[in-house]
C-alpha positions in Angstrom: -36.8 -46.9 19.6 -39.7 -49.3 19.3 -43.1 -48.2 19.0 -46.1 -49.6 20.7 -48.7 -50.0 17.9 -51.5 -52.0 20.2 -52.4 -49.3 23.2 -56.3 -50.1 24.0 -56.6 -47.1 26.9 -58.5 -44.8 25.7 -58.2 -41.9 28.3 -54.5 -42.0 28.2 -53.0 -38.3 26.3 -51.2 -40.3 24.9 -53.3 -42.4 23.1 -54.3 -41.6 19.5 -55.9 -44.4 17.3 -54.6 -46.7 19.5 -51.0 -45.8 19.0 -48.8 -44.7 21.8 -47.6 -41.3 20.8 -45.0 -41.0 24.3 -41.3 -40.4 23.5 -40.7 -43.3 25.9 -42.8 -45.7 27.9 -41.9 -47.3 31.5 -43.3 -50.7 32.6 -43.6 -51.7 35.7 -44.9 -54.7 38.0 -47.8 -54.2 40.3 -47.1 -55.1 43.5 -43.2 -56.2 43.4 -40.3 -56.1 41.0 -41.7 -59.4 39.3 -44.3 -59.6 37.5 -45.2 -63.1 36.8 -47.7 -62.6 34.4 -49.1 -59.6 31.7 -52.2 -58.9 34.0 -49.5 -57.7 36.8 -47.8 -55.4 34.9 -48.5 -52.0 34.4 -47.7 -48.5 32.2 -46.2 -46.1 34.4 -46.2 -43.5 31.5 -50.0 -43.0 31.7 -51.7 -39.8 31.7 -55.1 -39.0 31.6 -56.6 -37.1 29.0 -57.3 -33.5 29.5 -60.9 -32.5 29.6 
């Protein structure tokens, strides 16, 4: 499985050094199932950090 090495969200739980530490990630597009560019794309596997 390929790891992503670049994540810059910092409240994500699964964030640590900006490393993605989720067994799995989903991507999705915004609005429709194309996404037509990076800025319309989106990680469905985000969760916020617990305080």
């Amino acid at each position: 499985m390929s790891r992503v090495t670049n994540c810059n969200i910092e409240d994500c739980r699964h964030n640590q050094d900006k490393t993605c530490q989720a067994e799995g990630i989903e991507v999705a597009a915004r609005d429709q199932n194309k996404a037509g560019s990076m800025e319309n794309t989106c990680c469905q596997t985000y969760k916020p950090k617990r305080l």
